[in-house]
C-alpha positions as a Python dict, from the first residue, in 0.01 Angstrom:
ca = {
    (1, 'X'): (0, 0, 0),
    (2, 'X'): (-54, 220, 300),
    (3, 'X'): (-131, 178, 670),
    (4, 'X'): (-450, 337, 827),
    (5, 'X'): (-462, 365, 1224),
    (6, 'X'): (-774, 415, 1353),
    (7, 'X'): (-1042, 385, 1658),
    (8, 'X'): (-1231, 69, 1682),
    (9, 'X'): (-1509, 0, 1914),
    (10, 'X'): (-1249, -208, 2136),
    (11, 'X'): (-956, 97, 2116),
    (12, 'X'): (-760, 138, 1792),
    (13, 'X'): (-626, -97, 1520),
    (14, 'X'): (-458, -102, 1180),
    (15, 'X'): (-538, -181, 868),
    (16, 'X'): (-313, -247, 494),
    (17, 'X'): (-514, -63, 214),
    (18, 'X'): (-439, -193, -136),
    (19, 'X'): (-386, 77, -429),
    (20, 'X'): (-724, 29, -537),
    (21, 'X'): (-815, 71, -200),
    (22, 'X'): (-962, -261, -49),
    (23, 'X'): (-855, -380, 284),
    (24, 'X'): (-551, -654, 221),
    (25, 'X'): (-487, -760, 588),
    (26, 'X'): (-524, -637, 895),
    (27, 'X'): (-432, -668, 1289),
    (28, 'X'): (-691, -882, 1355),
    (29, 'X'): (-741, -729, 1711),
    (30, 'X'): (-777, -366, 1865),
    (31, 'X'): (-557, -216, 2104),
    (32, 'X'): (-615, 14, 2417),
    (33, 'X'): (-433, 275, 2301),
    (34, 'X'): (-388, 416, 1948),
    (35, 'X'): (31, 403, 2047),
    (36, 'X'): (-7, 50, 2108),
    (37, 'X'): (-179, 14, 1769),
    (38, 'X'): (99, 232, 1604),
    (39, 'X'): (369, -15, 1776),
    (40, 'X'): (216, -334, 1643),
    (41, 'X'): (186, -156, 1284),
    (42, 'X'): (588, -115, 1308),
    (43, 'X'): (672, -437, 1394),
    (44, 'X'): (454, -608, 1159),
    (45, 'X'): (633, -393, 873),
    (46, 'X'): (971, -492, 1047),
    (47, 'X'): (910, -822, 1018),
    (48, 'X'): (751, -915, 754),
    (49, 'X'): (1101, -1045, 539),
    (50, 'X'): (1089, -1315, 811),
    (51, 'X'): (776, -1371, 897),
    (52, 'X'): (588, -1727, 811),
    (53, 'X'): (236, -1749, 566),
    (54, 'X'): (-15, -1968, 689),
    (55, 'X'): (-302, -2009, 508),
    (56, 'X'): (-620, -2217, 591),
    (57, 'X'): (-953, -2349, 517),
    (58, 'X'): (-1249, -2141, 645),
    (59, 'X'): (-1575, -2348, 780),
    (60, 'X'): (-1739, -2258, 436),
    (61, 'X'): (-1488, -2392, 255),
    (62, 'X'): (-1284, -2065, 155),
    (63, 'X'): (-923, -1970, 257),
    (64, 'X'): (-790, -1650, 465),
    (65, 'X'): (-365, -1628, 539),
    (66, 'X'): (-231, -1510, 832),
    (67, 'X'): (98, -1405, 864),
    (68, 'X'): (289, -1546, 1173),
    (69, 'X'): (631, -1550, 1310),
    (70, 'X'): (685, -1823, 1600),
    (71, 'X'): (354, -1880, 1788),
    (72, 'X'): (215, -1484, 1714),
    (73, 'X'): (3, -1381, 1441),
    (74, 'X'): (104, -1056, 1323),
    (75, 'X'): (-157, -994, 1071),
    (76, 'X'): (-431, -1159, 900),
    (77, 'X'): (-617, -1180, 510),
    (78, 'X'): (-922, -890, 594),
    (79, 'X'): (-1110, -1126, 313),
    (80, 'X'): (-1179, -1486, 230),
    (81, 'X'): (-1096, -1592, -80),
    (82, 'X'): (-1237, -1902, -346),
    (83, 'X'): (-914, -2057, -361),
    (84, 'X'): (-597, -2138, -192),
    (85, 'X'): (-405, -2016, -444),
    (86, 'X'): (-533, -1666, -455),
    (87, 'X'): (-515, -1612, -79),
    (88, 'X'): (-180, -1744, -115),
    (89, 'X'): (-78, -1492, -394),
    (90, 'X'): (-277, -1197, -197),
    (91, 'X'): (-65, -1286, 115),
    (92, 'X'): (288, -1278, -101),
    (93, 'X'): (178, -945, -257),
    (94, 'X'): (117, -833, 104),
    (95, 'X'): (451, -967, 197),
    (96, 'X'): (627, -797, -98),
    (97, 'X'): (442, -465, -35),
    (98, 'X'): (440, -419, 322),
    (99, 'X'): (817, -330, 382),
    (100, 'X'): (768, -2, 179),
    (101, 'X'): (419, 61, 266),
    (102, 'X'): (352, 411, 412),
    (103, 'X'): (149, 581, 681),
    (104, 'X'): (369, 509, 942),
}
């Protein structure tokens, strides 16, 4: 998995790209400045061995994780998915990935 920093149409956010390429989570927000982006990026990779999965029904019935630590969400699933279970697996790979991810 890899980081990409970019400009949105709010400032800048980031984005985890799978190894087939595919969005798996994302920031969820953009940020003035493409630093401040950068920053979040880092601590969301510096976290991540503590941080907390939460994962929830959508309105049409699917399921999306975000991954938290205390009352902040760090990150969140770019995708819905069918099942709990396989947002729940996609947010452990994430979670198991994202320490050695690159591009920062």
């Amino acid at each position: 998995m890899y980081f990409v920093i970019a400009p949105t149409t709010g400032g800048h956010s980031w984005w985890l790209i799978d190894d087939q390429g595919a969005i798996a989570g994302e920031a969820g927000v953009s940020f003035p400045r493409e630093a401040d982006a950068l920053i979040a990026a880092r601590f969301f990779q510096r976290r991540t061995p503590s941080m907390d999965l939460v994962v929830h029904a959508t309105a049409d019935g699917r399921f999306r994780w975000e991954a938290t630590r205390g009352n902040h969400v760090l990150a969140i699933s770019h995708s819905s998915y069918d099942t709990r279970e396989a947002a729940v697996l996609v947010a452990l790979i994430v979670k198991n990935a994202v320490p050695s991810a690159l591009g920062l």
